[in-house]
N, C-alpha and C positions, 0 to 999 in steps of 0.2 A: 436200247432202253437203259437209262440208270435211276435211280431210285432217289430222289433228296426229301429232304425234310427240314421243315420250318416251324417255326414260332415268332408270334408277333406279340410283342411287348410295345416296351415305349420305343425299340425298334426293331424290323422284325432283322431275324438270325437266320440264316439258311447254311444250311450242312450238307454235304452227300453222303447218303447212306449205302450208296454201294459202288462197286465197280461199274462200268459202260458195259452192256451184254450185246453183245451182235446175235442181232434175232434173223441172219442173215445167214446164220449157221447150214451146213451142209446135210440133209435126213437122216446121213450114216453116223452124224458125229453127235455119237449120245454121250458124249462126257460136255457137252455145252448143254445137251438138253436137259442132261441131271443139272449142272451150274441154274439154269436157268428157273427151274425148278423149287431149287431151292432157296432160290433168292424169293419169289412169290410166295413158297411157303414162309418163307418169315417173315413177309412184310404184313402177310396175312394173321402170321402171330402177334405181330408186333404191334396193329391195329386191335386187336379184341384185348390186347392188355392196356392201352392206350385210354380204349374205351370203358372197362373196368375203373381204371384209376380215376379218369373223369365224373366218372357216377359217383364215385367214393366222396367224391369230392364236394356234391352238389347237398349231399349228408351231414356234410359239415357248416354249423354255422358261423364259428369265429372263426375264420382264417388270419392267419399271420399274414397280412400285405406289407412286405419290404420297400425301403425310401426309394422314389424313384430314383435317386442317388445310385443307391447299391446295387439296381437291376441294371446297372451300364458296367457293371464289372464284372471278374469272373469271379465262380463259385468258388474257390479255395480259399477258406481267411484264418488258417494254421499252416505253422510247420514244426516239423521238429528239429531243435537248436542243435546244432554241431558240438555245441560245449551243451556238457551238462547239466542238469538244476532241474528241470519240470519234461514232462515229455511232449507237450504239446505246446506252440507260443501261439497264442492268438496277434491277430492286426486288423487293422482296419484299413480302407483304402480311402484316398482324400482328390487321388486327382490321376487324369491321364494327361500327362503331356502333348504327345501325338497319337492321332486317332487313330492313324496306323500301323501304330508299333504296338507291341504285346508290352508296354512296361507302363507301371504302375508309382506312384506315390502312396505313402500311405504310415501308419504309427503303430506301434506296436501298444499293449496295454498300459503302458508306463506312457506315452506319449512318445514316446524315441523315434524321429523318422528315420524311417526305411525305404528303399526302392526295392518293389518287388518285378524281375522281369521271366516270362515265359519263351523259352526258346525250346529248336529240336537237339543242339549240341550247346555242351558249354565245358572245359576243362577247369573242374572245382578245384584240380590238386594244383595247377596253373595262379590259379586264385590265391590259394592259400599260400605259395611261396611266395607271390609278390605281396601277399599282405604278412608276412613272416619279416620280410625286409622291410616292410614300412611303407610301402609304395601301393597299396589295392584297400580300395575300402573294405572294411569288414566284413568277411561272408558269415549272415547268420544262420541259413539256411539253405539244403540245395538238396530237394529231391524231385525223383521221380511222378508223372503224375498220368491218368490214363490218356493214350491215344499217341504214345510217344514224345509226350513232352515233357521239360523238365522245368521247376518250380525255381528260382535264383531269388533271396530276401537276402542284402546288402543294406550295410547302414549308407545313409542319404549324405553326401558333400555339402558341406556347406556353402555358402550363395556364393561365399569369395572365390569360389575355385570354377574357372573360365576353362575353354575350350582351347588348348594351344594353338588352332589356327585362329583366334581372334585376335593375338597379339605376335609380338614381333620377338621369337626366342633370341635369348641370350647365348653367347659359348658358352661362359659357365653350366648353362641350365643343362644344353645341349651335353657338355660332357658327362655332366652327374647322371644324366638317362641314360648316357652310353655305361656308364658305370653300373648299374642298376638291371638294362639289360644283359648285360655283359653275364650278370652273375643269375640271372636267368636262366641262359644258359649254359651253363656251368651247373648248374644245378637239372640240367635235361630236358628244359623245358622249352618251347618256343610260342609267342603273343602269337603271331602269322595276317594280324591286319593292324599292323603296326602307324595307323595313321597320327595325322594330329588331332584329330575329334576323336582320337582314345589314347589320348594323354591332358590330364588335367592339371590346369598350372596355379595356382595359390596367387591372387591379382598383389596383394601386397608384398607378399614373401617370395619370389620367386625361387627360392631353396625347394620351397615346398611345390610335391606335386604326386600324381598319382596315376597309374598306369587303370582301365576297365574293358569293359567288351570281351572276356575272355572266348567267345561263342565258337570264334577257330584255333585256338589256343593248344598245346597237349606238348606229348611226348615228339622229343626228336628222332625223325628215324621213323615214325609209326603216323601220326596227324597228316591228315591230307585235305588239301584244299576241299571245299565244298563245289555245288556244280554251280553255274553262272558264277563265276566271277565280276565283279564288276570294276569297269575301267571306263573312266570319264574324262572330257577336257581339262578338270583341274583333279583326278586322281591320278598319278602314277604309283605304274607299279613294275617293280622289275622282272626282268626277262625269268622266265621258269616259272612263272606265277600263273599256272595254266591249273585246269580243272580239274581234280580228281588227283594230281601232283603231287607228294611229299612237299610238305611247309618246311624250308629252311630256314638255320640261325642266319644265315648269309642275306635272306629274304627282309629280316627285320632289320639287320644293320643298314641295308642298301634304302628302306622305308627313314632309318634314323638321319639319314647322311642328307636323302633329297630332304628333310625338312629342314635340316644345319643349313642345308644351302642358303634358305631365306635370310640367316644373319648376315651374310655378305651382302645380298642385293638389295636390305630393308623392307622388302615390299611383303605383305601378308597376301596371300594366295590360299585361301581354302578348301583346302578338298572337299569330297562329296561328304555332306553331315550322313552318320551311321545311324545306329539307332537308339543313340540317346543325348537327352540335352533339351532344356528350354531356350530359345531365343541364342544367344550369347552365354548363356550361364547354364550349368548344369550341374544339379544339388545330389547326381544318382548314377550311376551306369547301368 
């Protein structure tokens, strides 16, 4: 038996609300039939407060109904700024790219777009070095939020700045990233999904470009891969690249080197898209 819960909007949401319980359990083993127990006891709470708030609700005559718009996004529309000035920054959300990925478009009170994305891991101090160098969009924001996840507001790329596997790298370009990473790690830090849909390139300046995706990113020595890995007919990835692993600098140079390859052979070959990006262009990580 597990417990889930729904709500149906303009579309519905389902959650699990508890663990799987084996009611299959043995007559002696009362530490499952306290668990079990107590899992009905709450859902028993959880329903007469349910039903309280409901009633509460029928008492009310004006209710705030939100734009259908805003009920397809999620509840968080603050955070608090890394640099200081106000303690709360409010935004607004304007769009989901893909419908399933947890990342969000959206402007801040001033209008300033932002990409706001929800993940379970993300290395902010990873972040912050590469945009210290010049190289990572601006982290505005990056907290905690409940159920384990964490909040990431970044300012939004502009339209010009494309997907490195949509075009055809340059060496120059290829070295100045090696340069870029290089000082990365020197600085202690490893990306760890080092592809070319998390490298952004500047369509007219090709000087210009930007490293994102921090999600597996951290300290060397300490950051380890996450579980499923993924590896596809046009992903490679180098040997050691297994689950649960220490992320190596050696991992991201050998990730920099197979994309150099493509300047020799002209051909663009795209890896598997990550989790961000419209179309060919991507205004966000």
């Amino acid at each position: 038996m597990s417990i889930m819960g729904a709500a149906w909007n303009l579309r519905p949401a389902i959650q699990p609300l508890s663990c799987t319980l084996p009611m299959y359990y043995h007559p002696t083993d009362t530490g499952m039939q306290i668990k079990v127990a107590r899992h009905l006891g709450a859902l028993k709470k959880a329903v007469r407060t349910l039903e309280e708030y409901y009633r509460s609700l029928e008492s009310k005559v004006h209710l705030a109904v939100a734009s259908s718009q805003a009920q397809l996004f999620p509840h968080p529309t603050s955070f608090s700024p890394l640099e200081g000035g106000r303690d709360r920054e409010d935004f607004k959300y304007t769009d989901q790219p893909f419908q399933d990925k947890l990342l969000f478009f959206g402007t801040l009170s001033d209008l300033h777009p932002v990409c706001i994305k929800f993940v379970r891991r993300y290395s902010k101090d990873a972040h912050l070095e590469c945009t210290s160098l010049g190289y990572a969009p601006t982290l505005r924001g990056f907290e905690k939020i409940p159920g384990g996840w964490f909040m990431v507001v970044m300012d939004r790329l502009p339209s010009e700045y494309v997907w490195l596997h949509s075009c055809i790298p340059t060496l120059p370009l290829v070295e100045n990233i090696r340069e870029v990473l290089t000082k990365l790690h020197q600085k202690g830090y490893v990306h760890g999904d080092f592809r070319d849909t998390n490298i952004m390139v500047c369509e007219s300046d090709q000087t210009k470009f930007m490293f994102i995706d921090f999600d597996w990113a951290g300290k060397i020595g300490e950051v380890r891969y996450p579980m499923h890995v993924h590896r596809g007919r046009n992903l490679w990835r180098p040997e050691g690249v297994i689950d649960e692993e220490l992320i190596k600098a050696d991992h991201d140079v050998d990730m920099l080197s197979n994309i150099a390859a493509r300047t020799t052979v002209g051909l663009t070959i795209p890896s598997d898209v990550g989790t961000v990006g419209t179309d060919h262009r991507l205004r966000a990580s």
